[in-house]
C-alpha positions as CSV (number, residue, x, y, z in Angstrom):
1,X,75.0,104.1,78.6
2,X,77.9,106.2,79.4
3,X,81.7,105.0,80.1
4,X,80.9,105.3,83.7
5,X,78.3,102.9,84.0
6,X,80.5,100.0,81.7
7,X,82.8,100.4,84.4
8,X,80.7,99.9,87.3
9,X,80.8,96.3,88.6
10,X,78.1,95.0,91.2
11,X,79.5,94.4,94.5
12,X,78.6,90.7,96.2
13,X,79.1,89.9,99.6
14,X,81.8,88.2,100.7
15,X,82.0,85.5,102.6
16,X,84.3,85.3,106.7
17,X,86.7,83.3,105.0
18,X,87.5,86.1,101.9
19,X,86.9,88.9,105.0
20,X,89.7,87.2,106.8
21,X,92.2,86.8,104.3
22,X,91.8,90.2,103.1
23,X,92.7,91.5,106.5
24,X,95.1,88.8,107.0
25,X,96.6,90.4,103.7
26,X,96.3,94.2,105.0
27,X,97.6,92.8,108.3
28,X,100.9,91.4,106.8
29,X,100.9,93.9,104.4
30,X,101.4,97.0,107.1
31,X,103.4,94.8,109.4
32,X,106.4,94.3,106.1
33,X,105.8,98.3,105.8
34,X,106.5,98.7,109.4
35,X,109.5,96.8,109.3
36,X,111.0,99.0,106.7
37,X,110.0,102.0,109.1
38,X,112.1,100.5,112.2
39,X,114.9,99.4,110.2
40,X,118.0,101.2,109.8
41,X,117.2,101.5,106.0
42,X,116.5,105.0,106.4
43,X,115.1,107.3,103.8
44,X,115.6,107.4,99.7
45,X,114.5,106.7,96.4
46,X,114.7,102.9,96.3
47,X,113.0,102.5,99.7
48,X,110.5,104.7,99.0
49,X,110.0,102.5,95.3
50,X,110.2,99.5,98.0
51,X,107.2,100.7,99.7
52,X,105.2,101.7,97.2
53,X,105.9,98.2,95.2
54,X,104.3,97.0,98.6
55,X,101.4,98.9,98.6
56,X,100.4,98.0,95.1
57,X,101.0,94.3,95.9
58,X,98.6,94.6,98.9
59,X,95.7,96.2,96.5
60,X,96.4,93.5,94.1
61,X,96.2,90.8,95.9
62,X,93.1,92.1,97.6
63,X,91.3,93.3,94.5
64,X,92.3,89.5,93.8
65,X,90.4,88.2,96.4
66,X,87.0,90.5,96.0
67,X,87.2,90.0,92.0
68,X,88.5,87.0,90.5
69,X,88.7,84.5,93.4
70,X,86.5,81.2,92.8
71,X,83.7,80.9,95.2
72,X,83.9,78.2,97.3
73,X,80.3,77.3,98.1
């Protein structure tokens, strides 16, 4: 078995309710981004860190969700 196949995990389905708040996530997720793109924060090195702090949050707290979440059943 090579590394590639240790890392491979087997997808399950998911149920509405784990669909929903993942997109609720995204949802809130691009709507925070926005903000910082209407904003008069402008451009630079911390907003840019800002952002991409953001964006790892929002894979987080889905991965989260498809991974380690209990199933409710």
């Amino acid at each position: 078995m090579d590394n590639k196949e240790k890392l491979c995990k087997v997808y399950r389905e998911l149920s509405k309710e784990e669909r929903d708040l993942i997109n609720n996530i995204k949802d809130q997720g691009a709507a925070l981004l926005d903000l910082f793109d209407l904003s008069i924060c402008g451009e630079g090195y911390a907003i840019d860190i800002a952002k991409s702090s953001i964006e790892t949050g929002i894979m987080w707290a889905v991965k989260h969700v498809v991974r380690d979440m209990p199933n409710k059943k």
